[in-house]
C-alpha positions as CSV (number, residue, x, y, z in Angstrom):
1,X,21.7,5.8,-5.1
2,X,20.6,3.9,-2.3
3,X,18.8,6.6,-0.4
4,X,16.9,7.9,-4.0
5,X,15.9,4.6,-4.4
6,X,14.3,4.3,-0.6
7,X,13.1,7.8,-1.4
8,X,11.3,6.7,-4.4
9,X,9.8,3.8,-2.7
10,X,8.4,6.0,0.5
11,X,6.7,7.9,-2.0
12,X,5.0,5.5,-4.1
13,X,4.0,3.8,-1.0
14,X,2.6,6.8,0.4
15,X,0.9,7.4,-2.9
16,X,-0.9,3.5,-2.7
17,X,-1.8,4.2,0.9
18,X,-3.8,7.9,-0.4
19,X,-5.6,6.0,-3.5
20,X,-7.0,3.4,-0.7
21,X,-8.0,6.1,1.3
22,X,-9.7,8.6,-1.5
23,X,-11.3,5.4,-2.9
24,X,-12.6,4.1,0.7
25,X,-14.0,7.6,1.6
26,X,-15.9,8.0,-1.6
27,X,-17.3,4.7,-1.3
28,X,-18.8,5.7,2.1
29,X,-19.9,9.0,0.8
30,X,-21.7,7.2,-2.0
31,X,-23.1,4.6,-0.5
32,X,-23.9,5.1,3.0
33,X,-25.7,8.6,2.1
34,X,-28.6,8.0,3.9
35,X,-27.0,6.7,7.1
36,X,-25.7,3.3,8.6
37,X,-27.6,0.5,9.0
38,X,-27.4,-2.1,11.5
39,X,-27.4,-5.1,9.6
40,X,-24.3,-3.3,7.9
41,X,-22.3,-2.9,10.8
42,X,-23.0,-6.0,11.9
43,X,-21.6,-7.6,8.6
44,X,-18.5,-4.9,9.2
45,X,-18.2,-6.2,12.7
46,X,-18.6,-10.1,11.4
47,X,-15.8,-9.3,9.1
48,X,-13.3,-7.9,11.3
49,X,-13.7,-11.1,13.3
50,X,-12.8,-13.2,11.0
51,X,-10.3,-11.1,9.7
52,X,-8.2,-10.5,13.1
53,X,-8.8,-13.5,14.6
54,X,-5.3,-15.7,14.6
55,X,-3.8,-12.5,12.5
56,X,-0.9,-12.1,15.1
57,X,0.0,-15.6,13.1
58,X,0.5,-14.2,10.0
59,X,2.6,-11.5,11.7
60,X,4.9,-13.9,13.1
61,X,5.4,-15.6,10.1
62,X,6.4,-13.5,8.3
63,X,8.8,-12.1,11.1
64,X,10.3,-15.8,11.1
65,X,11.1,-15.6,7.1
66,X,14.4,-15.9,6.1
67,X,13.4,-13.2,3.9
68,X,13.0,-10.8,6.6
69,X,16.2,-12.1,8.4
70,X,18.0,-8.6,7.1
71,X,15.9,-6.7,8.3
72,X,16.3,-6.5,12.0
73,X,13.9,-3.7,13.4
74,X,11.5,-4.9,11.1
75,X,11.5,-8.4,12.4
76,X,11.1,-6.8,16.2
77,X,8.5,-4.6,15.3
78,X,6.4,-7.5,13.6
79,X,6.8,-9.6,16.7
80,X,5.4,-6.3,18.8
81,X,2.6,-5.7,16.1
82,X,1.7,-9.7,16.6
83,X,1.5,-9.2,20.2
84,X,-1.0,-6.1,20.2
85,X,-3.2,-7.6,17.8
86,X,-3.7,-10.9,18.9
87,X,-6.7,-10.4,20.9
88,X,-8.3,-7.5,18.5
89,X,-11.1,-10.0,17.4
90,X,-12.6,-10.3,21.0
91,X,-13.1,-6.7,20.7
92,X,-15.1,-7.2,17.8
93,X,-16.8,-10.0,18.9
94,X,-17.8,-7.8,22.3
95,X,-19.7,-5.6,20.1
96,X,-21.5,-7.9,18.5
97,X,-22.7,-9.6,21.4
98,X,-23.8,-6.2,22.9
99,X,-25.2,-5.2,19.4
100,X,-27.2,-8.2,19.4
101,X,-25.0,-10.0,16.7
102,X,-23.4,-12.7,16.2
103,X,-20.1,-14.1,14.8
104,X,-21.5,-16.1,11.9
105,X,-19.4,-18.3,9.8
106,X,-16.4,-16.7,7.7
107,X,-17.7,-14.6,5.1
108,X,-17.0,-16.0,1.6
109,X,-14.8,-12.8,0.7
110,X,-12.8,-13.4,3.7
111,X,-12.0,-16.5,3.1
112,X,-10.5,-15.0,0.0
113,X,-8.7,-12.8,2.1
114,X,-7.0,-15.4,4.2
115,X,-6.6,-17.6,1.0
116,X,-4.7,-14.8,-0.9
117,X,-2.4,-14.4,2.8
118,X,-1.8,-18.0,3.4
119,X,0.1,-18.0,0.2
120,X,1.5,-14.5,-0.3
121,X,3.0,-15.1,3.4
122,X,4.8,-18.8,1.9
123,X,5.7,-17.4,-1.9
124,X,6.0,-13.5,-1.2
125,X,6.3,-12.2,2.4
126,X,6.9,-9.1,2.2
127,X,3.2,-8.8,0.5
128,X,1.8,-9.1,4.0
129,X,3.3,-5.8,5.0
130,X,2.1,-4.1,1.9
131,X,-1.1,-5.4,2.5
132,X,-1.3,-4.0,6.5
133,X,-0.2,-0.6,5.3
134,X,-3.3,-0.1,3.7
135,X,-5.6,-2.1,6.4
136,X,-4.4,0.0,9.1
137,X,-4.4,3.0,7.3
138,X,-7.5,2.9,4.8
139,X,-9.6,4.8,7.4
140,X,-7.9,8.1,7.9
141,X,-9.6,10.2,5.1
142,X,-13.0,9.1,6.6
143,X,-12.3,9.3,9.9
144,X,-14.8,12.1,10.4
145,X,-17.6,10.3,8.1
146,X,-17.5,7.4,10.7
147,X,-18.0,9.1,13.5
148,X,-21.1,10.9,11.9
149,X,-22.4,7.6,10.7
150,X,-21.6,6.5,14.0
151,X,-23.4,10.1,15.9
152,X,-26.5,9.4,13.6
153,X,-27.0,5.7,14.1
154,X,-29.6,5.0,17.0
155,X,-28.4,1.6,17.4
156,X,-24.4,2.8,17.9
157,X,-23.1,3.3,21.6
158,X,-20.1,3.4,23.6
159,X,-20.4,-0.9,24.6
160,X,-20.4,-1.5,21.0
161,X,-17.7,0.0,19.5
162,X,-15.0,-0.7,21.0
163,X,-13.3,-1.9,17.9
164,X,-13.8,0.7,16.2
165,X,-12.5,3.3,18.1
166,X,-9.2,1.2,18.4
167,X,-8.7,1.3,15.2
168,X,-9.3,4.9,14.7
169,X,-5.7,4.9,16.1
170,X,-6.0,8.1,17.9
171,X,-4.0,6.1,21.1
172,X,-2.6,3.0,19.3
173,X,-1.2,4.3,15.9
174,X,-0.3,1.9,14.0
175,X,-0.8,3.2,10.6
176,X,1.7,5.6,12.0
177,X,3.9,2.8,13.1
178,X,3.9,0.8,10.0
179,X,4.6,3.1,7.6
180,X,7.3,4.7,9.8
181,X,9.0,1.0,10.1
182,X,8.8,0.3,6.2
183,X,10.0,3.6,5.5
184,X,13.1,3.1,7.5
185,X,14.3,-0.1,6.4
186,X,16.6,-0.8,3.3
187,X,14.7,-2.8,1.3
188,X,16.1,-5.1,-1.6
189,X,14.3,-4.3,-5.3
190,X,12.7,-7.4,-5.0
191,X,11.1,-6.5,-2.0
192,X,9.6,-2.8,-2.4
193,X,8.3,-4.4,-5.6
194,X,6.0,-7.0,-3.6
195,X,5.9,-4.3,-0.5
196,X,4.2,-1.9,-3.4
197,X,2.2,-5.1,-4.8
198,X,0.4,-5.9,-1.6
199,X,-0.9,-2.7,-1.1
200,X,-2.5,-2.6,-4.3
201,X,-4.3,-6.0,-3.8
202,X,-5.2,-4.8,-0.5
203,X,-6.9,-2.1,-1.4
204,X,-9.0,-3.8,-4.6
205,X,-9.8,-7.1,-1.8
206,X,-10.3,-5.1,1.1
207,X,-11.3,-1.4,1.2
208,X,-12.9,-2.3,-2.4
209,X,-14.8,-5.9,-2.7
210,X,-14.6,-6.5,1.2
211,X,-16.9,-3.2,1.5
212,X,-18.8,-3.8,-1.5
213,X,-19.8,-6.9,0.5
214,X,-20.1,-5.1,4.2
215,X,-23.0,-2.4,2.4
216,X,-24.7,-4.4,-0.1
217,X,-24.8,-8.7,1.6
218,X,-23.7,-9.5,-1.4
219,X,-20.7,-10.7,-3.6
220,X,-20.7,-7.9,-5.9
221,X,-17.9,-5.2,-8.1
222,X,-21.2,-3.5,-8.8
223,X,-20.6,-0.4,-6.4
224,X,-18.4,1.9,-8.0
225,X,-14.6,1.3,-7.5
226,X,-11.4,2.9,-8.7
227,X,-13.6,5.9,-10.3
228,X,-15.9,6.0,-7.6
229,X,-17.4,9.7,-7.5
């Protein structure tokens, strides 16, 4: 019973992590049609800024839950995770500077993001792990879009994108990593249930509204989402 149940979990997991990715790789198609422009990597680079810098926090927070006590190869890999990504924000703001860029204040739909963490991390921990199997997975279906975008974009070159191509994963897989570690561990109902619940908010907040925001400048559900063709 135990091991259907994991079983069924895996796979609607998996299934969360493919509708992110279909819907993230038609909005690119869509949208960016005619090419990348700067000031819209430069809000995608503002954003990841924001949203990595003090991340490893949230990480170890939710490693130091008594929710997660149970789970013991969870709670080391979270502590691991913490530790690689703590400093993935200087990255971001390396290519900024070399882009020309700047920081910037927090966007307005990241502040939602951190909003929406800060609380599912106190309330519902396991969220947060739902949440970073679709953030460090969402890219894989339009892997080879990007790096056309990227091949076609006179202002893109090797000083800045540096975050970018670590979160490709092609050395660091975490995608990999995190879905293998969820996969493995024998989690209570209650817990796939808000697992399962934080990947779909991720992907509506981030690869849906977060990107609406990244190609438009504005705070919009305009751009075509779930049915995006």
């Amino acid at each position: 019973m135990i091991a259907k149940e994991i079983s069924t979990f895996n796979v609607l997991l998996g299934k969360k992590v493919d509708e992110a990715n279909v819907l993230f790789e038609r909005k690119l198609k869509k949208y960016l049609s005619g090419g990348l422009k700067k000031e819209q990597y430069i809000r995608y680079l503002q954003m990841q800024y924001h949203l990595t810098k003090g991340v490893q926090q949230s990480f170890m927070a939710v490693a130091a839950s008594p929710e997660v006590r149970s789970y013991k190869k969870l709670r080391q890999f979270l502590v691991r995770f913490a530790w690689e990504e703590e400093m993935h924000y200087k990255l971001a703001e390396k290519d900024l500077k070399n882009l020309g860029g700047e920081t910037g204040e927090m966007p307005f739909i990241v502040q939602l993001w951190w909003a929406y963490q800060k609380e599912a991390i106190a309330q519902r921990p396991l969220e947060r792990l739902g949440a970073a199997s679709i953030l460090e997975n969402v890219g894989n279906y339009a892997a080879p879009l990007i790096k056309e975008l990227f091949a076609n974009a006179d202002f893109i070159n090797h000083q800045n994108t540096s975050f970018t191509r670590v979160h490709m994963h092609e050395e660091l897989p975490h995608g990999d990593q995190i879905m293998e570690v969820l996969g493995n561990e024998d989690f209570t109902a209650l817990h796939q249930r808000q697992i399962l619940e934080g990947a779909e908010k991720a992907t509506w907040l981030y690869a849906d509204q977060i990107y609406n925001w990244i190609i438009t400048g504005k705070l919009t559900s305009s751009l075509c989402s779930w049915k995006c063709e």
